[in-house]
Structure formats: C-alpha cells, structure tokens
N, C-alpha and C positions, 0 to 999 in steps of 0.2 A: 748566385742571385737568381738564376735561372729555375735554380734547383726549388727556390724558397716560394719564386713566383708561381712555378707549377704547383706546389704540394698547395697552396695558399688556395688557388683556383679548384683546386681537386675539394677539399674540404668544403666550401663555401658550398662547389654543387654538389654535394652528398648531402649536406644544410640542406640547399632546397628542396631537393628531392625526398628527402625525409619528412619536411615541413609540409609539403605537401601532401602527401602520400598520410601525412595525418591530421590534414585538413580533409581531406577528400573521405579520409576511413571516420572522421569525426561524424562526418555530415550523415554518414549509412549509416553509426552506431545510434543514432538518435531519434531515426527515421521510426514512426511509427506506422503500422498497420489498421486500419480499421475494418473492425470487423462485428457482425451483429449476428446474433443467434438467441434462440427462444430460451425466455424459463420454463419451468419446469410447470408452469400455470398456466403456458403459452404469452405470457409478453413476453414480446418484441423486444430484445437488448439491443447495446451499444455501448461498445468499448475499443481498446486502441491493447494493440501488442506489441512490446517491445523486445526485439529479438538479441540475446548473448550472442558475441562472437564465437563461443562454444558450444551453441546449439540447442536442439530439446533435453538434451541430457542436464545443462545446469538448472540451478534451481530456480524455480519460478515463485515469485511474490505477488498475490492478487491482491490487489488493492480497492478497498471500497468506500466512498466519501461519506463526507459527515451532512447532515439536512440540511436544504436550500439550495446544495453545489450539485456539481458535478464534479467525475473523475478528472478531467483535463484542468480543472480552476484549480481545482485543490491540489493536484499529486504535479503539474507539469514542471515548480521549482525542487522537485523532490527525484526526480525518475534520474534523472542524470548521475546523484551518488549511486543511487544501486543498482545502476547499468555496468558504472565504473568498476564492480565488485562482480562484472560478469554474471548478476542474475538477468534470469528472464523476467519481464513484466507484464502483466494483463491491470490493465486501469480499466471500470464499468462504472457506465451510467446506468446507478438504481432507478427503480420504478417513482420512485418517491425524491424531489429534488427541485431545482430552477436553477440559477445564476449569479447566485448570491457574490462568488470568485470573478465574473466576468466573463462567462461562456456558457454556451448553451448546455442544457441537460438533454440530449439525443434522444433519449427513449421515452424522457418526460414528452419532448415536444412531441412526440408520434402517436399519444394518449389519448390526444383531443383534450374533453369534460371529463373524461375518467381521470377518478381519484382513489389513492391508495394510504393505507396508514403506514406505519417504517414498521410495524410488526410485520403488515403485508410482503416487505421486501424480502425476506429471507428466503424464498425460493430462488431469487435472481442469484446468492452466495450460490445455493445448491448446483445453479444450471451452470454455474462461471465455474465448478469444479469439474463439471462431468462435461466442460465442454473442452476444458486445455486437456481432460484426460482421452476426450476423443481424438485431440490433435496433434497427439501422440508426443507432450511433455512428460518425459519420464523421470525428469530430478527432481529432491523435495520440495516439497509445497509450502509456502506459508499465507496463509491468511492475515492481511491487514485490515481492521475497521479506522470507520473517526467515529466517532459521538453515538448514532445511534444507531449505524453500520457496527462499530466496535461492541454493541450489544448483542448482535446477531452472528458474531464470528466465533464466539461461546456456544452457540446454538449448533453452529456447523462444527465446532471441537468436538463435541459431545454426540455427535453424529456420526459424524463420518471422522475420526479421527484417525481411521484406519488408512485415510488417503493423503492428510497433512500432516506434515513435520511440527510445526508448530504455529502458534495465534500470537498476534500482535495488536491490542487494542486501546486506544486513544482517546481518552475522558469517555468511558464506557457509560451511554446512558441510562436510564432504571426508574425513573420518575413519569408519571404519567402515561401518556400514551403508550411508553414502554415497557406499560405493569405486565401487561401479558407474556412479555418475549425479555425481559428484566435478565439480567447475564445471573442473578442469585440462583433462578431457575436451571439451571445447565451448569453450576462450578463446579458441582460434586462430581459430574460425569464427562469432566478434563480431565483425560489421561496424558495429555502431551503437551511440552511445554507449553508456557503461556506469557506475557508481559504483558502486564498494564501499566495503563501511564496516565499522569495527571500532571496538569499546573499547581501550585502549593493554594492559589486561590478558589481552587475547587474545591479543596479538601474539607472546608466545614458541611458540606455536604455527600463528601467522596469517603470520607475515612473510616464509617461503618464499612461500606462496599469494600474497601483496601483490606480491613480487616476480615473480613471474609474471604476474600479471594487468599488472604495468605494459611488460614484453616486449611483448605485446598494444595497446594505447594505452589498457588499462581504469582508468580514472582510482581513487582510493583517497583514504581519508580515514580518520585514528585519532581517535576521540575518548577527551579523558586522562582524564572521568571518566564513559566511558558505561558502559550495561549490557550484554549480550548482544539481539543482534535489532533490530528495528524499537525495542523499549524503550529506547532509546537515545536517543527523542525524547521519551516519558510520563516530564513534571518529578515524578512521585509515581512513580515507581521509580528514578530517578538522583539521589544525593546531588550536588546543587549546582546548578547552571545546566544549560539542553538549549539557551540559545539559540544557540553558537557551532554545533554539529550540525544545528539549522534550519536556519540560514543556509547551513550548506555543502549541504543538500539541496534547499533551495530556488535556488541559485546554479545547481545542475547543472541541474535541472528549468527556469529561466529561460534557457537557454543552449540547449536542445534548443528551445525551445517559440517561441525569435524568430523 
C-alpha cells in the first residue's frame, strides 16, 4: 500500500511539474518581440517577431495583412498553428491600413496626414526581407499576403526569388487601384513555388486570374465556404469549418520545406 501510495505521489508531481514547465514554456513560445525598422523609401515600420524554439535556422513566414487592418488583427488567431510547426514568424504593419480587426495599424498611426496607395506598399515587403536577412534568419522564407498584400508578394517572387522559398497568397487583388502592381504583372517571372487562395464566392471574379496563374505552374486552391484574405483560416469569421483550408496551406508549406 505503501508502495502504491508513493509511486501514485511520484506521478501526480511529474504531472505537475511537467504541466507546468509547459505552461511557463507556452507563455515564452508565444511571446512576441516588437520591433520597427525602415523601408526601403524610408517609412517607418512596425511589426512583431516571433521566435521558433529552434532558432534563426528554422523557417521564417512573413506575413502581410490585407486593407484596412493590420498585422496583429488579422494574423494574432493564426501565429499560434505555425508557431506550433516550429516556424519563425515576422507579422508588419504596411504603410497603407487602420483597424478594421480591432487594433491599431503602428506605422499607419506614425504617418500623421500622409497617405499612401497599396501599390505604394511594396517597398515595406522588400525592407521586411532585407531586414530578417540582416538579423541573421537563415531558414527558408516564405512570403504570405491577404487581398492586396497578396498582390504584391508576386511582385517580391519575381524579385527576389533568389531569397524566398516560396509565396502564399489570399484573394490576391488586381482590380483598380491594383491595375498598376496587379499579380498578372509579375506571374510569368515566378520561379518558386506559389499558392493562391480564394473563397468559391470570389471566383466569379477570381477565375480568369486562377486561370492564369495556373498557365504559370501557380498552384490554386477555392475554399467553398471561406471569407476574403488570410480570414479564410480565423474559424470566428468563417461560417463552418477552416480545417480543410489548413490543411491545403499547410500541404503546400510541407512540400516546399522537405
């Protein structure tokens, strides 16, 4: 009885000290860094980093939000699966944005009356690459947009693809203000993987664009009941399930990274 009382006590505090120990390591892995440094036009950025338990060597996912938000509204119900996968993360507030999620845009607010188009953003991609390669990230890169971020991470494929593993982009926009910086502009000269992504209710408008991108080898994916953007994956804005849309995000993402 003795024997059963002690092992019983021995277990329970391994239990807690375990529980603990990944409560306390939960709380570090999720911790972010903020950090700001200039484009390459000279604004003023702001964004938040979030560190793999395996260092600058794993692979780093930059993420950039869709119009009206910011990185922290948009990406903060998302950073936690692909922490969980041991990437590193960089979330940036573009030049172009507000609050539309519920939290400020950092680098909007530091603008003052200055105003920018989302063509104008695409330096802020550039500076967000040349600034994790200053700080000495050396595992693959990928590029995420939403809407009209995901316009512009074509632009940085076709650029610099010498520096990223691959793009990930999220109801990629092309209409208007986006005629200039339009992702049709830049498919031919993706060399490195690519995934785009739609809701099936974009597609009366998306499905020239799909079919171009796949002329190209840029892989595509509809979801039948996402939203617009990166939101596509936040289950508290899509009526019904997000996991089939993980799954095909993370498929792509495990495909580049073997």
């Amino acid at each position: 009885m003795k024997y059963f009382l002690l092992t019983a006590v021995l277990i329970i505090s391994l239990f807690s000290i375990s529980f603990a120990q990944g409560k306390d390591y939960s709380k570090k892995y999720k911790k972010a860094k903020e950090v700001s440094f200039k484009s390459t036009d000279g604004v003023n950025l702001f964004g938040d980093i979030y560190m793999s338990k395996k260092g600058k060597s794993a692979p780093l996912i930059m993420l950039f939000h869709q119009g009206g938000g910011d990185a922290r509204g948009e990406y903060k119900p998302l950073i936690p699966k692909l922490l969980k996968k041991n990437y590193n993360v960089i979330a940036v507030d573009l030049r172009t944005g507000g609050n539309r999620f519920g939290s400020e845009n950092r680098t909007v607010a530091k603008l003052g009356d200055k105003k920018y188009t989302y063509c104008d953003a695409y330096p802020d991609l550039e500076a967000t690459l040349k600034f994790v390669n200053s700080k000495g990230f050396t595992g693959k890169k990928i590029a995420w947009g939403s809407s009209f971020s995901a316009a512009l991470v074509f632009q940085l494929a076709a650029k610099h693809g010498e520096d990223l593993a691959a793009i990930l982009a999220f109801s990629p926009a092309s209409g208007g203000p986006m005629t200039p910086c339009k992702p049709s502009l830049y498919a031919a000269d993706v060399k490195i993987p690519a995934l785009a992504l739609r809701p099936r209710r974009e597609m009366r408008t998306g499905e020239a664009q799909f079919a171009n991108f796949k002329k190209y080898n840029i892989k595509t994916y509809v979801s039948e009941n996402g939203v617009h953007g990166s939101s596509m994956l936040n289950a508290d804005r899509v009526e019904g399930s997000v996991k089939e849309h993980w799954e095909a995000v993370m498929k792509f993402i495990n495909s580049v990274l073997k």
